[in-house]
C-alpha positions as CSV (number, residue, x, y, z in Angstrom):
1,X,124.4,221.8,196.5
2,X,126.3,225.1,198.5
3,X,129.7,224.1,199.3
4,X,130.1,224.8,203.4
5,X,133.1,226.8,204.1
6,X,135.6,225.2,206.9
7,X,135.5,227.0,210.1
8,X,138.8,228.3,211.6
9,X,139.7,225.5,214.3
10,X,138.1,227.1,218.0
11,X,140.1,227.1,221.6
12,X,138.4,226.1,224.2
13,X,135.9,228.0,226.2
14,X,137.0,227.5,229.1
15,X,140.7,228.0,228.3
16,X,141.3,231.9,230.2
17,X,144.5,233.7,229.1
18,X,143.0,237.0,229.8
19,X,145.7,239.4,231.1
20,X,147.9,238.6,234.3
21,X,147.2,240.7,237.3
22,X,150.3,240.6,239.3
23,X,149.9,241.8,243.3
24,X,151.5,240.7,246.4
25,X,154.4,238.0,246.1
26,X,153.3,237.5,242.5
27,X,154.5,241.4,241.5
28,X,158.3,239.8,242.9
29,X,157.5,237.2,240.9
30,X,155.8,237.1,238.3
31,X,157.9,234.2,236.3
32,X,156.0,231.7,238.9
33,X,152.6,233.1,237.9
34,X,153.5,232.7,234.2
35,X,154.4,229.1,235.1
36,X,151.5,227.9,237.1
37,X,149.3,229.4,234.5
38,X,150.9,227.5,231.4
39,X,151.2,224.2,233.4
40,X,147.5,224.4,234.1
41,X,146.8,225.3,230.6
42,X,148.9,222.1,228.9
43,X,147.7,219.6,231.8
44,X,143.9,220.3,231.1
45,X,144.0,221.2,226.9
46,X,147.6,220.0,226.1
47,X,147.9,223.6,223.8
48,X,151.3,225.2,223.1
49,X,151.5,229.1,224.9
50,X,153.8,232.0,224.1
51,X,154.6,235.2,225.8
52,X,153.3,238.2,223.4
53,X,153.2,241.7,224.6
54,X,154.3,240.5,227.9
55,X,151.2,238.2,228.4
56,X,150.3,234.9,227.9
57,X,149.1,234.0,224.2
58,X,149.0,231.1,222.3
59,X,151.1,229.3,219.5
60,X,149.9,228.5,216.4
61,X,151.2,225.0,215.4
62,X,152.8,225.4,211.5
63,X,151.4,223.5,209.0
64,X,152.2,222.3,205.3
65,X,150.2,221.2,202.9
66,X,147.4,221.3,205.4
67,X,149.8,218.8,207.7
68,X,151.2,219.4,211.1
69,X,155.1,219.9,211.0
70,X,156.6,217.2,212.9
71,X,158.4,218.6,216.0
72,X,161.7,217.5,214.2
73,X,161.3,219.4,211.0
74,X,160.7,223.1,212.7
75,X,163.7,224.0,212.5
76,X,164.1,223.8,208.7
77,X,160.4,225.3,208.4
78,X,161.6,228.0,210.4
79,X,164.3,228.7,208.0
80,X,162.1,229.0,205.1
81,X,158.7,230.9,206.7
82,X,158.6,234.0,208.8
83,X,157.6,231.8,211.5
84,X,159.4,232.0,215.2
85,X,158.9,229.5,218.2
86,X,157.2,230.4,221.2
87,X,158.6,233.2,223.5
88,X,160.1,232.2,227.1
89,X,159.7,234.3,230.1
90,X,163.1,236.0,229.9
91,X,161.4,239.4,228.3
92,X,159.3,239.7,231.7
93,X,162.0,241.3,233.5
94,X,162.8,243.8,230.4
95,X,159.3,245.1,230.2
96,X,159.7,245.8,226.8
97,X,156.8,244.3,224.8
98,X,158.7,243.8,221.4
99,X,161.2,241.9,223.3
100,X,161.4,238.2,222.4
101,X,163.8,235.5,222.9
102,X,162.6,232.1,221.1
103,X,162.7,228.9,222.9
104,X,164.6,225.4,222.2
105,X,163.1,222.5,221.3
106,X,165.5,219.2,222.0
107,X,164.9,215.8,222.2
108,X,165.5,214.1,225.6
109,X,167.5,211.1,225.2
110,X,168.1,209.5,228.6
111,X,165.7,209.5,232.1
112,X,162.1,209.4,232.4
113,X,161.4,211.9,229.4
114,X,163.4,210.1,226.5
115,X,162.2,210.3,223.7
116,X,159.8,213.1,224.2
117,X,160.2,216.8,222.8
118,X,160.9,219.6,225.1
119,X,160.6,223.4,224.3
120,X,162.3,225.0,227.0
121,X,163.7,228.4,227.6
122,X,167.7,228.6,225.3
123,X,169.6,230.1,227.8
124,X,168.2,228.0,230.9
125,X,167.3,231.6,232.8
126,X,163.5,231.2,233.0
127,X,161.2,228.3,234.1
128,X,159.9,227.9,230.6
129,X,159.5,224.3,230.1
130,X,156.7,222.2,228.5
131,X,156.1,218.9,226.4
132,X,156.3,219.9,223.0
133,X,155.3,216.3,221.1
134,X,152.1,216.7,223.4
135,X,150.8,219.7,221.8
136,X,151.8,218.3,218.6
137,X,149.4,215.4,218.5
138,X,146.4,217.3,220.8
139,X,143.3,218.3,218.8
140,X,143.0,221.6,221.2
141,X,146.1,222.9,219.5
142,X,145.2,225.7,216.7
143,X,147.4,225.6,213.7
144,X,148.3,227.9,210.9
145,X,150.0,228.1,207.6
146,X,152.6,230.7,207.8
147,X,154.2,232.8,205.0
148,X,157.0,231.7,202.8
149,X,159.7,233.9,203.8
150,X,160.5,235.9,200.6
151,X,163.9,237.8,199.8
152,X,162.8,241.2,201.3
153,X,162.2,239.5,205.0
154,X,165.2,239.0,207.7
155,X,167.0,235.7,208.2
156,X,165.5,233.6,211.1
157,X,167.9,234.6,214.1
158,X,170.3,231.6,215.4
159,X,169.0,230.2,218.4
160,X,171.2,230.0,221.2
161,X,172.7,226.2,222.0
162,X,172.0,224.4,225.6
163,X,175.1,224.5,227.9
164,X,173.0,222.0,230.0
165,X,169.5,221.3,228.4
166,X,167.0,221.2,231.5
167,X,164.9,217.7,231.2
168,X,162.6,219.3,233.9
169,X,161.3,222.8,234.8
170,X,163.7,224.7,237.3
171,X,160.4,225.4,239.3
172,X,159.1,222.7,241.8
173,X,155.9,224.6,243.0
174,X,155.0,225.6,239.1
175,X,151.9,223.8,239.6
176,X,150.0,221.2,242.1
177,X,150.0,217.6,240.4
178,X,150.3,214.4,241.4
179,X,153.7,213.7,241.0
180,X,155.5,212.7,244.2
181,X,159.0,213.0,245.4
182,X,160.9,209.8,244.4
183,X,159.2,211.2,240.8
184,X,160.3,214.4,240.4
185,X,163.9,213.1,241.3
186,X,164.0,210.7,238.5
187,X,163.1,213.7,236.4
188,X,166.2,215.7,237.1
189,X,168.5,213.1,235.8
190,X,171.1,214.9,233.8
191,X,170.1,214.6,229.9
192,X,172.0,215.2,226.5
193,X,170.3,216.2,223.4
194,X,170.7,215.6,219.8
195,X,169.8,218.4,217.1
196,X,166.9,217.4,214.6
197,X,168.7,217.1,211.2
198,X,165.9,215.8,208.9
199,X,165.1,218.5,205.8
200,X,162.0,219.4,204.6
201,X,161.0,218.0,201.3
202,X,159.9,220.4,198.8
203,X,156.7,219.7,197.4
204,X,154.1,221.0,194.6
205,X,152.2,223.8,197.1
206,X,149.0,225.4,196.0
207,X,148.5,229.1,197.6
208,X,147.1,229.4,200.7
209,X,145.8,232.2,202.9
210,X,148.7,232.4,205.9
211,X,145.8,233.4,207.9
212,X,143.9,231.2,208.0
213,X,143.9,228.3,210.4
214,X,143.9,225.1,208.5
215,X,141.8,222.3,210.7
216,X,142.2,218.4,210.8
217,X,143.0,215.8,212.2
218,X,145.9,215.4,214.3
219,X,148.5,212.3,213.5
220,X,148.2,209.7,216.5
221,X,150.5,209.6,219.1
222,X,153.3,207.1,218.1
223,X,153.4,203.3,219.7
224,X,156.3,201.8,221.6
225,X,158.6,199.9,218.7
226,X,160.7,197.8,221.4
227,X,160.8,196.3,224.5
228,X,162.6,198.6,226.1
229,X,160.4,201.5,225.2
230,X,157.5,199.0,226.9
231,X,159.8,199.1,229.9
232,X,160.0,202.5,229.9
233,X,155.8,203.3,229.8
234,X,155.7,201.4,232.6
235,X,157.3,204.4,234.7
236,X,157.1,207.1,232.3
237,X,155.3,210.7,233.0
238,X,152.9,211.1,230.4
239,X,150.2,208.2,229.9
240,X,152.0,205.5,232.1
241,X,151.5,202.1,231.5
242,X,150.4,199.3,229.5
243,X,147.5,198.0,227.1
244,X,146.3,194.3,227.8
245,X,148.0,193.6,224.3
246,X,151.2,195.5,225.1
247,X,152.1,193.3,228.2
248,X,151.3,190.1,226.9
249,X,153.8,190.9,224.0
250,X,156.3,192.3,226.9
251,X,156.4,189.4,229.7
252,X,155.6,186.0,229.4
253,X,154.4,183.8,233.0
254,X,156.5,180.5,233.8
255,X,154.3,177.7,234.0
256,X,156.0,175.5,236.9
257,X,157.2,178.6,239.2
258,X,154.4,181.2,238.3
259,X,157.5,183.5,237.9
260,X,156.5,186.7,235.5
261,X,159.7,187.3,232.8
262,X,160.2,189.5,229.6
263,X,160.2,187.0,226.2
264,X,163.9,187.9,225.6
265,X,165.2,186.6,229.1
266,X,163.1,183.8,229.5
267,X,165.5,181.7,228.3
268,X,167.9,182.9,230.9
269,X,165.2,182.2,233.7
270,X,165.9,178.9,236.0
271,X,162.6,178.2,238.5
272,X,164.4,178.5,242.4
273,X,160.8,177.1,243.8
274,X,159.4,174.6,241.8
275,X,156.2,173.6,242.8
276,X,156.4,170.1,245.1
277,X,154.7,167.4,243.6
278,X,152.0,165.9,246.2
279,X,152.0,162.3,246.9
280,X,149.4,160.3,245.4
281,X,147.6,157.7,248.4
282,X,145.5,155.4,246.5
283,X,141.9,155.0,248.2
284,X,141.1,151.6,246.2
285,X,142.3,149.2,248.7
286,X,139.6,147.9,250.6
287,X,140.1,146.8,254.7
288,X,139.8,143.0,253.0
289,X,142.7,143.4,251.0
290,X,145.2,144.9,254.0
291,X,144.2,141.7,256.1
């Protein structure tokens, strides 16, 4: 029986980076165009873009051993591939098209976006900003194996460090969502960041074609641990909420106040308005007996 051959993993038809037209307020501008575009592109396909040539393209997710890197381990792949993370939209300005300046990619650790992955622009100068770890688990995201950087190629460049990483895009109008007000505010809650540490283990690798796009699928997105990260899908940006399961494991109702707590203070919970108990009238006695 003929062995099939895999197919290189396709975008989506309907996904349009063709070439940015600027005219009118976009030519003073054309950062915000860039933006609106990428924000459009991640809300609807959840797939990672870069700035090539001075256009729009897309990132290719690494990938080892025919596995995704994890968001946290890029840094040490980068070290060791001729691999570079997506551009930001500082070279628009130069209008050099072999300029590139590569992003960050922190992890939030306070405010609505903890514990999500950001790639945002290094030096905080452009409104590059999008959820990394979204990208990282979306089957729209085209990967590839890159090259094992060998002793002729250059040393990965030192990224520069956040003086205050951004836990939101610097542009309010990127895009039109449904996020209100009160939402975006939470959002630009000051955040610190902590840099991914964890090495790379080496394994046993057989050759691969750096070319080709390796397809499969993508891990599934990770499940709140604890009850505060419960608390914290209850108002978070991404997939709010709870499953059926999720709350029942979360709160717990009071039986004599109908008061809803979370298991670990239920303890601490006193009913204020306990529910008044009737008095019972007994109907049995006849008109005989009361004379």
């Amino acid at each position: 029986m003929p062995s099939r051959s895999r197919r290189p993993a396709a975008l989506p038809s309907p996904l349009d980076l063709s070439p940015i037209t600027l005219a009118g307020s976009s030519a003073n501008d054309p950062e915000m165009t860039f933006t609106r575009r990428m924000r459009f592109v991640q809300s609807e396909f959840k797939v990672m873009l870069t700035t090539e040539n001075l256009q729009l393209a897309v990132w290719y997710w690494p990938v080892l051993n025919g596995v995704r890197v994890t968001p946290d381990e890029l840094y040490e792949y980068r070290q060791h591939h001729v691999m570079k993370l997506p551009c930001c939209f500082c070279v628009l300005p130069t209008n050099d098209p072999n300029a590139y300046t590569e992003v960050k990619v922190f992890l939030a650790t306070r405010g609505a976006v903890a514990g999500r992955h950001i790639a945002a622009c290094a030096t905080g100068n452009c409104r590059y900003w999008m959820f990394f770890d979204a990208c990282y688990t979306s089957r729209c995201q085209p990967v590839k194996a890159y090259p094992i950087r060998g002793e002729r190629d250059p040393l990965a460049p030192a990224l520069e460090a956040f003086q205050e990483p951004p836990e939101v895009s610097s542009s309010p109008t990127a895009v039109a969502s449904s996020t209100t007000p009160p939402t975006i505010g939470r959002r630009r809650r000051d955040a610190s960041t902590t840099t991914p540490t964890r090495p790379i283990k080496r394994r046993r690798t057989r050759t691969v074609d750096p070319t080709i796009i390796v397809t499969g699928n993508p891990p599934p997105p990770e499940q709140p641990k604890s009850e505060f990260e419960l608390m914290l899908k209850l108002d978070a940006v991404d997939r709010p909420g709870l499953t059926e399961a999720q709350f029942c494991c979360l709160f717990v109702k009071c039986s004599v106040c109908s008061i809803y707590t979370t298991k670990g203070m239920f303890n601490e919970h006193h009913c204020l308005n306990p529910r008044p108990t009737s008095d019972v009238i007994d109907l049995t006695i006849s008109d005989s007996d009361s004379d």
